[in-house]
C-alpha positions as CSV (number, residue, x, y, z in Angstrom):
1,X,-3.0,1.7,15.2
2,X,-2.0,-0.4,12.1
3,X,-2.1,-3.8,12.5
4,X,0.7,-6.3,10.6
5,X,1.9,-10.2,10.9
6,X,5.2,-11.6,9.7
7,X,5.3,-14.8,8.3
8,X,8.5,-16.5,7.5
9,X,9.7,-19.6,7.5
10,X,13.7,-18.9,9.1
11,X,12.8,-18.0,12.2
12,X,16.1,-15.8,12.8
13,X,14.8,-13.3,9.6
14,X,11.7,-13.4,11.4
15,X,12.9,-12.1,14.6
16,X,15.1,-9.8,13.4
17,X,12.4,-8.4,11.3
18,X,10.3,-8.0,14.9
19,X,12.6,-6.5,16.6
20,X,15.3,-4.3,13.7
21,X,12.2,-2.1,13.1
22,X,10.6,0.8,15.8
23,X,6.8,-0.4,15.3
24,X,5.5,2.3,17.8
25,X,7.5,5.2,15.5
26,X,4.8,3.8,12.6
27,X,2.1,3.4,14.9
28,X,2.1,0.0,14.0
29,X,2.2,-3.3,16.2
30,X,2.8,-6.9,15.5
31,X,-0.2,-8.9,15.9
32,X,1.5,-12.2,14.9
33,X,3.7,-14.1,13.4
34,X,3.8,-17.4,11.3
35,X,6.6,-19.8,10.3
36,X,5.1,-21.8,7.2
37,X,1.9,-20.3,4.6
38,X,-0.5,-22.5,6.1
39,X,0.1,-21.1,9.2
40,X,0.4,-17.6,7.9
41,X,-3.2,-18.1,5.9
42,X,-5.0,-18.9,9.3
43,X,-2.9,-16.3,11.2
44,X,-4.1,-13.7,8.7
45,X,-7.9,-14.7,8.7
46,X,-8.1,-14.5,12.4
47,X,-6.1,-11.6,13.3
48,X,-7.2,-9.4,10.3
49,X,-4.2,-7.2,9.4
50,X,-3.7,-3.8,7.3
51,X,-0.5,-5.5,6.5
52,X,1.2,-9.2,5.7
53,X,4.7,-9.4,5.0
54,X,5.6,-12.3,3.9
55,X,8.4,-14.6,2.6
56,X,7.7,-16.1,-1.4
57,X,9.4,-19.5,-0.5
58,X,7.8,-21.0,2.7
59,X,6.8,-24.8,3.1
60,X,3.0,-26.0,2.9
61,X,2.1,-23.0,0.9
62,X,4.2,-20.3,-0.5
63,X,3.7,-16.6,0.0
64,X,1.8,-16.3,-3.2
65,X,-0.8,-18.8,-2.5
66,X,-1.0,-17.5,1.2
67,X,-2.1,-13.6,-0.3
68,X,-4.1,-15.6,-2.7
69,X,-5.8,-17.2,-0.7
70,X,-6.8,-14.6,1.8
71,X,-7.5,-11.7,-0.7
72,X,-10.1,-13.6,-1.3
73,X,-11.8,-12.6,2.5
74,X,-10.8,-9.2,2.8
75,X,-8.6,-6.7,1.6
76,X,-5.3,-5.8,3.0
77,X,-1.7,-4.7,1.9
78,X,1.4,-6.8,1.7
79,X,5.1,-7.1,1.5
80,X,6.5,-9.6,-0.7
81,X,9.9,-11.0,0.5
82,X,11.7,-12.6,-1.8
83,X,15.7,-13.4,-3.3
84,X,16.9,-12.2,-6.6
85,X,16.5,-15.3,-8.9
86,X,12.7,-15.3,-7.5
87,X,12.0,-11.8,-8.6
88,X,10.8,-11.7,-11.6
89,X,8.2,-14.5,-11.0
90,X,7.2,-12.7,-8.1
91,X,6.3,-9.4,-10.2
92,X,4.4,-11.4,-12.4
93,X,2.1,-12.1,-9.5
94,X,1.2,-8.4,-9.4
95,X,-2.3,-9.6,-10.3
96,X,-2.6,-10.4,-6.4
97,X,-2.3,-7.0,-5.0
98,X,1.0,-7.0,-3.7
99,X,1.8,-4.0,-2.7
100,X,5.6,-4.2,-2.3
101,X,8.2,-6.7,-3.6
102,X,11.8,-6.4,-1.1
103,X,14.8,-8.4,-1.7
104,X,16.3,-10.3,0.3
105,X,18.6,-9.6,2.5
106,X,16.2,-7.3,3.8
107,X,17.7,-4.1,4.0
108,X,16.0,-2.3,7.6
109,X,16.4,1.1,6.1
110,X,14.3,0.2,2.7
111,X,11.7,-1.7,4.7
112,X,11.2,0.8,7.1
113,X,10.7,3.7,4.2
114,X,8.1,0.8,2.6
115,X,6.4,0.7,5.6
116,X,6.2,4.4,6.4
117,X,4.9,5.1,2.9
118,X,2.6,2.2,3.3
119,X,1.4,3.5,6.5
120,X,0.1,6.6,4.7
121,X,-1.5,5.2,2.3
122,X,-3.6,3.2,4.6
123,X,-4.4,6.4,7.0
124,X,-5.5,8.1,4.3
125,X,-8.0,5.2,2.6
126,X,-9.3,5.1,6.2
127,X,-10.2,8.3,6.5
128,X,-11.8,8.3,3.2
129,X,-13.7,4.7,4.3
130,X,-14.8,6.4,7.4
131,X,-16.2,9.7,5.1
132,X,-17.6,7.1,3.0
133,X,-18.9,4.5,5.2
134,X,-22.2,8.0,5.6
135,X,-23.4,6.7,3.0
136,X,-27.6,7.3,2.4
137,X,-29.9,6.7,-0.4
138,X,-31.8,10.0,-0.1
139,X,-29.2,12.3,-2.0
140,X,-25.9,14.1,-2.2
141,X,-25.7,16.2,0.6
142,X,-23.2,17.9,3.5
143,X,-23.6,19.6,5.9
144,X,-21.4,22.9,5.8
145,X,-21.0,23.5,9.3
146,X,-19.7,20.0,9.7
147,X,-16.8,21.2,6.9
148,X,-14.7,23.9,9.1
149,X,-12.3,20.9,10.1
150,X,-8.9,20.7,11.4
151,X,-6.5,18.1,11.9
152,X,-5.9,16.9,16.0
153,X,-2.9,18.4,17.0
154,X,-0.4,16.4,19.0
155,X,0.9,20.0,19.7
156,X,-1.8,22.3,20.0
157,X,0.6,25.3,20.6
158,X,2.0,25.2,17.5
159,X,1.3,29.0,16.2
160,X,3.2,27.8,12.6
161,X,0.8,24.5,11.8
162,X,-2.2,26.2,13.4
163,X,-1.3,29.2,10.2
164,X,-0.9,27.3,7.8
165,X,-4.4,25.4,8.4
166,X,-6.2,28.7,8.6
167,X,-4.6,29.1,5.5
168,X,-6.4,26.5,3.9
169,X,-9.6,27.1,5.1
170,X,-9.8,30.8,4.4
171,X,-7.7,30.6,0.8
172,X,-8.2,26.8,-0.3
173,X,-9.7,28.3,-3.4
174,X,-6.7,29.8,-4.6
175,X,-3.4,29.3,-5.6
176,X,-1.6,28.5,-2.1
177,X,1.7,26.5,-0.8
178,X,3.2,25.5,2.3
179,X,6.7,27.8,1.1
180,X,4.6,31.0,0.3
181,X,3.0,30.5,4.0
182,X,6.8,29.6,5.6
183,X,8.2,33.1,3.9
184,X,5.4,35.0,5.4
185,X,5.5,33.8,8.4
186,X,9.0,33.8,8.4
187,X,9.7,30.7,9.4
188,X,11.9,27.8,6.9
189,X,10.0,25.8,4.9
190,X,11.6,22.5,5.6
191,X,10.9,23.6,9.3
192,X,7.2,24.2,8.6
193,X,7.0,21.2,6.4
194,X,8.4,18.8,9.4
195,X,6.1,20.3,11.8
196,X,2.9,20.7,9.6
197,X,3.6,16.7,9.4
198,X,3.9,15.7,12.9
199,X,1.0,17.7,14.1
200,X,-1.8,17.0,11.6
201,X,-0.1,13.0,9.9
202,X,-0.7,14.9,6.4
203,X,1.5,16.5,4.2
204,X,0.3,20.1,3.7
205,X,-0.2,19.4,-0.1
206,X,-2.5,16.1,0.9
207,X,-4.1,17.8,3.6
208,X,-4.7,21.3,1.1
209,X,-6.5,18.3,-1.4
210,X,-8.4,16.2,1.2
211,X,-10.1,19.7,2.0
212,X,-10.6,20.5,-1.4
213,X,-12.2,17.0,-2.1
214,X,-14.5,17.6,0.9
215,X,-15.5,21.3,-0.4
216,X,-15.9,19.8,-3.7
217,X,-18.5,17.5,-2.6
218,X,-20.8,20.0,-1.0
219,X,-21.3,21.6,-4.1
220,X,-22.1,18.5,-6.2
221,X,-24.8,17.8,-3.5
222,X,-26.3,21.5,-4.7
223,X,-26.9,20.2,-7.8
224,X,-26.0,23.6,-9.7
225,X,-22.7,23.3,-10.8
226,X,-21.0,21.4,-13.9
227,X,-17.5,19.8,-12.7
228,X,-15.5,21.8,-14.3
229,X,-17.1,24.9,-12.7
230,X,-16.5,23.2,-9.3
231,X,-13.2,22.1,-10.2
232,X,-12.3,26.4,-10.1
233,X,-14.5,26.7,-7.2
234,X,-12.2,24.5,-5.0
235,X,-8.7,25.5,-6.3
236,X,-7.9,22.9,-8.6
237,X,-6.0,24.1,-11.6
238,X,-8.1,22.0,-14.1
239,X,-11.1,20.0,-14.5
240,X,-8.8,17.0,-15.3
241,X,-6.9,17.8,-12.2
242,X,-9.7,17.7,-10.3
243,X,-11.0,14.0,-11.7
244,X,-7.2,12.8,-11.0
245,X,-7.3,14.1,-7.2
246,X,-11.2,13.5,-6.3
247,X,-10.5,9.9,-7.5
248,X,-7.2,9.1,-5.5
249,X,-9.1,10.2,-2.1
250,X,-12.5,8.3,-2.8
251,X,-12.0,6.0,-5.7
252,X,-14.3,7.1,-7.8
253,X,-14.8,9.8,-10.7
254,X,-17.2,12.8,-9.4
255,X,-19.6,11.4,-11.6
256,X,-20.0,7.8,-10.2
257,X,-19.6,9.4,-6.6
258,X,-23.1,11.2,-7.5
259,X,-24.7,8.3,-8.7
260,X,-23.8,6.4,-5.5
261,X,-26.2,9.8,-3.9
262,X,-24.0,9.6,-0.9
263,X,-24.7,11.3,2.1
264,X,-21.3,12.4,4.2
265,X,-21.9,13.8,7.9
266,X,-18.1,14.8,8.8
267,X,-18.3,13.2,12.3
268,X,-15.5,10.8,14.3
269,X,-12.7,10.9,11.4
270,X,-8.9,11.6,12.0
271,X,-10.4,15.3,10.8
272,X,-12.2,16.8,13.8
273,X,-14.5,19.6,13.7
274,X,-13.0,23.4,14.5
């Protein structure tokens, strides 16, 4: 469940930013809210959310100060509320982190897109943190039986999803795609697509790449392959590819990932073993 807090100062836009948006749909809750920054700075280092939205204008201390302020404790993502003539000093605060920047009026249709793509973000950091929280001083190393993984399906008789992940584990070293797998099976893409989504919380593409990534590592704990050989081990169409990918799932390049000698035991993630 991801964790968020409101804080705004007119208390009507605050409730009808409660209450406009289906929280549960982004398995998300409200853990708070706040009326002024001050407020909204204490609220956020007690309650710890993944997410602040938060007005720019508040009394006390504005929203800028508030992210400020707490960024400086712990990292999280925020919403920047703010009216027109206040937009381009809010964007030069992109320094901060921000990770959004709304108008206002708030429209509910663009904040719930923001949210849902925010929500992504930070399932998929998680379940990187969680891969890389393994972490030992002894070497590189994963264990191979602990890499046959598959998402937990919220429908488990779903013959179409449960193809298309033996897909990826049996071809992830090719050239594959969520449309070629649809026309076999005989089934529409967009249906497949929809489906692969709501069963595993990944995109077939993200999910095809978090595999990838995982593969990847097991042979740079070998020790025997340059990174462009692993790079066409894997699937990856390039050895730049590759660099660009590995680094958006773990935030590092291969090559600082090695020197950090991690030590990944595929256990207790959102991927569960097969």
């Amino acid at each position: 469940m991801i964790r968020l807090v409101i804080v705004e100062d007119e208390w009507i836009l605050r409730a009808g930013l409660i209450h406009s948006i289906d929280w549960a749909s982004l398995d998300c809750v409200v853990a708070g809210e706040a009326g002024n920054g001050k407020e909204g700075l204490e609220l956020i280092l007690k309650e710890r959310p993944d997410i602040v939205i938060a007005d720019i204008r508040m009394p006390l201390m504005d929203g800028l100060e508030m992210i400020s302020a707490a960024s400086d404790t712990y990292r999280f993502w925020s919403i920047l509320l703010t009216s027109y003539s206040e937009f381009e000093y809010a964007r030069q605060a992109i320094t901060l982190g921000v990770s959004k920047y709304l108008l206002k009026p708030v429209n509910e249709k663009t904040l719930y897109e923001t949210l849902e793509q925010l929500t992504e973000d930070i399932k998929r950091e998680r379940l990187l943190d969680k891969l890389l929280q393994r972490v030992q001083d002894t070497g590189v190393s994963v264990d191979d039986e602990n890499l046959q993984v598959h998402m937990v399906k919220d429908d488990p008789c779903n013959y179409y999803v449960e193809a298309a992940l033996n897909e990826i584990y049996e071809n992830y070293t090719r050239k594959i795609s969520l449309e070629s797998i649809a026309d076999r099976l005989e089934v529409s893409s967009s249906y497949l697509t929809r489906k692969f989504r709501e069963t595993t919380r990944h995109s077939f593409l993200d999910y095809l790449n978090q595999y990838r990534v995982i593969k990847a590592i097991q042979l740079m704990g070998t020790g025997k392959y340059r990174f462009g050989e692993i790079a066409e081990l894997v699937g990856f169409s390039s050895e730049k590819h590759f660099y660009g990918v590995f680094r958006k799932y773990t935030h590092m390049t291969p090559s600082e990932f090695i020197k950090e000698k991690v030590s990944i035991v595929m256990t207790d993630l959102d991927i569960k073993e097969k």
